[in-house]
Structure formats: structure tokens, C-alpha cells
C-alpha positions in Angstrom: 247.4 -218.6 -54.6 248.6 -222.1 -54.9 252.0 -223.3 -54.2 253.5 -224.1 -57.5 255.6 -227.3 -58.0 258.1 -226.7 -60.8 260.3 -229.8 -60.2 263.5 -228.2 -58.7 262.8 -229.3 -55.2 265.9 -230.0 -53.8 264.5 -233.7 -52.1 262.1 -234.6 -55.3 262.8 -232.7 -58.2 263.2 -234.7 -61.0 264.6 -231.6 -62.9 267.2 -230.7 -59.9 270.6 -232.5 -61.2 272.0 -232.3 -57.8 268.7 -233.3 -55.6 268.1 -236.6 -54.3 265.3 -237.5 -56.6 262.4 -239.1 -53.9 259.8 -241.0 -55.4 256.5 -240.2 -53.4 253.0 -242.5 -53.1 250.6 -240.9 -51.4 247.4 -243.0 -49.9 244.8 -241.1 -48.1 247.0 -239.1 -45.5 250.1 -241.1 -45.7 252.8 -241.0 -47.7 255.9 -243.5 -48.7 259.7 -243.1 -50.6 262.6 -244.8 -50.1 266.0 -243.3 -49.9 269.5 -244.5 -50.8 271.9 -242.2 -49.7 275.1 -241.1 -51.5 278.6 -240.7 -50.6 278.3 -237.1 -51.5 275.0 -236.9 -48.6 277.9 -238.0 -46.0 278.6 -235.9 -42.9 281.5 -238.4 -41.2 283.1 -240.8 -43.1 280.1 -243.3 -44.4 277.0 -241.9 -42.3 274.4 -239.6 -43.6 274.7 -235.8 -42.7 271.8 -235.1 -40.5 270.9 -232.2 -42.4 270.5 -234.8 -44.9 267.7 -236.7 -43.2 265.8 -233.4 -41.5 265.5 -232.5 -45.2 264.2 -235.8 -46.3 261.8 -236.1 -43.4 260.7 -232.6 -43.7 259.8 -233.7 -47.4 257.7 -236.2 -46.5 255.6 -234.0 -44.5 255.2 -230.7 -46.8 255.1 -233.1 -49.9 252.2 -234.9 -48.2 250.3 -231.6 -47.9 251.0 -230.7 -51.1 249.7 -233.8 -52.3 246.0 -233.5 -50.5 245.7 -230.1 -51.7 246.3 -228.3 -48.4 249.0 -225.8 -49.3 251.4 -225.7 -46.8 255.0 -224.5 -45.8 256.8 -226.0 -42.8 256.7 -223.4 -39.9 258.6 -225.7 -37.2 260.7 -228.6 -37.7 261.3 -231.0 -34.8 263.9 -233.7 -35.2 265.4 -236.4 -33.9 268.1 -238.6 -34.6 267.7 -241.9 -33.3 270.7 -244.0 -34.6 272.9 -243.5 -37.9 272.0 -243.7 -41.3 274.7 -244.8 -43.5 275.8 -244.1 -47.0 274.6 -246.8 -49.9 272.0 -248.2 -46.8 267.9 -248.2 -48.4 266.1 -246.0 -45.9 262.3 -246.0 -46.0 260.7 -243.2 -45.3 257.2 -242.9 -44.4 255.3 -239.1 -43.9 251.7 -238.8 -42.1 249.4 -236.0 -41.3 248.1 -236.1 -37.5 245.8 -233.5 -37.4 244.5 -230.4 -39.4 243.3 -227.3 -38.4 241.7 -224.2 -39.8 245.5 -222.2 -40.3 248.2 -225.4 -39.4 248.5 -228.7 -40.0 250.7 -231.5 -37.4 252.1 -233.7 -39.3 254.9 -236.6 -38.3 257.5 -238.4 -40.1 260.0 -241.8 -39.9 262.9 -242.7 -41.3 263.7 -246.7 -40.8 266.4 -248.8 -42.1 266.3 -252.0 -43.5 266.2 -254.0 -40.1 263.0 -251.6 -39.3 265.1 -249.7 -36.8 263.7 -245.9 -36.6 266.6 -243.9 -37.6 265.2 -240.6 -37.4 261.8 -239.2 -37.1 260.2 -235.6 -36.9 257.4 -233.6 -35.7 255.9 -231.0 -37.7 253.8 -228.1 -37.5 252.6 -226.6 -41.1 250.7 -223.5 -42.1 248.4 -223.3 -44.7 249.2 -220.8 -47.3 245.8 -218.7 -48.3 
């Protein structure tokens, strides 16, 4: 059974009123959005909440393999925060799929600011759904 899309993602949604609304183009095995963060997705006054940005860069790699048809779920989520991200800031994000196998797919992602600093980036490990 495919994994159904029914625009209430909480990242890309466009039907969610309080999701953040990404805009996704996917090439080939890559796939691009930029971010600007609210006040509302602070954590200390002015920087993003890193829950904030594992759920963005988490997007980037489940939205991916939605994209390319292989019907996937995140199983593990491996992040790291590099340096803060900060509110009203343009973040580009940019998701990629490393390698896929018969039952799980690795899969990276990187959030950079404006100045091309990596911000944050993640690891991922997703399972096909049958």
C-alpha cells in the first residue's frame, strides 16, 4: 500500500495552517527548499529550535523518497547541529539519497545559511514500506 500524501505534513503541507510550508524540487536523487524561519520556530531568544531543523532535515530525506516512488518512513534519525540557525535567516536546505537497498534506504541531508556555512546536517536510515 502506498503512503498517501494528504497535504497536512507538518514541514510541507500546504493545507497545515500551522506547518512551515517547504517548497520541494526534486532532480534525480536530490532534492532542494529553502527555509525562513519564524519567530514562533525559536528555541532561545532569535535561534531556531533544533527540533525545528531535525524536522526540516528529516523532510528532506523522507520527502525525497516519496518523491522517486520508494515508499519510505524514517527508521533512524542522526543529527547534528553545527552552528545556529537564526530566526528571519534564509536557510537552504538540500536532501540526497546515498544508497538504496532491497528493505532501507541511507539517505543524507544539509542545512546551510546564507554565507554557505553547514548549519546542521543528518544521516538517515529509511525503510521501505511494502
Amino acid at each position: 500500500m502506498p503512503l498517501e500524501n494528504d497535504s497536512f505534513c507538518f514541514v510541507c503541507g500546504k493545507k497545515n495552517r500551522i506547518g512551515l510550508h517547504l517548497k520541494f524540487k526534486t532532480k534525480g536523487r536530490k532534492t532542494n527548499a529553502t527555509f525562513i524561519p519564524k519567530k514562533e520556530h525559536q528555541g532561545y531568544k532569535d535561534i531556531v529550535h533544533g527540533g525545528i531543523l531535525a524536522a526540516v532535515l528529516d523532510e528532506a530525506m523522507t520527502r525525497l523518497g516519496y518523491e522517486i516512488g520508494l515508499n519510505t518512513v524514517t527508521a533512524r534519525l542522526e543529527v547534528d547541529l553545527r552552528k545556529p540557525a537564526y530566526v528571519n535567516k534564509k536557510l537552504f536546505l538540500e536532501g540526497r539519497i546515498i544508497k538504496e537497498e532491497e528493505r532501507k534506504v541511507l539517505a543524507e541531508s544539509v542545512l546551510k545559511n546564507e554565507d554557505n556555512e553547514t548549519v546542521a546536517e543528518a544521516k538517515g536510515i529509511l525503510v521501505k514500506i511494502k
